[in-house]
Steps between C-alpha positions, in 0.01 A plus 500: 500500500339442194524785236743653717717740296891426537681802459889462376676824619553765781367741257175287496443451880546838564281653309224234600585657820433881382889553616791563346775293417760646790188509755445105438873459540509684840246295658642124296846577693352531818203267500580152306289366243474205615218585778248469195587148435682501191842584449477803265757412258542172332871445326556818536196645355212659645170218473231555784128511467340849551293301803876456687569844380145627758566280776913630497332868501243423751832346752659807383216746663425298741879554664549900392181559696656354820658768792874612343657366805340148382618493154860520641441129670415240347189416245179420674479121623217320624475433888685147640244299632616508824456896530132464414323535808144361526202708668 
């Protein structure tokens, strides 16, 4: 994380994003942005590293590509143990 850019606004993420403002806003109220590992917003204010910015996006794709009936449920989880079968 060294050199990583911190960006301070919506404004600022978004357009790191190649989105606009409303789009970003659309996809923050339905998927939290706390699946990159940082909060987002720190005292009320937006303070994240562009690096948390990628890996929130990357979550992001990686659940809109899923089947529509999927996105209805529940996020994607990894398997219990006890459903992994072995050969």
């Amino acid at each position: 994380m060294v050199n990583d850019e911190i960006l301070s606004s919506k404004q600022e993420v978004a357009d790191v994003l190649k989105m606009h403002v409303k789009t970003f806003d659309k996809y923050l109220a339905k998927y939290s942005f706390v699946h990159s590992g940082a909060p987002g917003m720190v005292n009320g204010r937006w303070r994240v590293p562009k690096s948390y910015v990628f890996k929130w996006w990357e979550y992001v794709q990686s659940q809109e590509i899923r089947h529509p009936d999927m996105r209805r449920l529940r996020p994607e989880e990894a398997p219990e143990l006890q459903e992994i079968k072995g050969r």
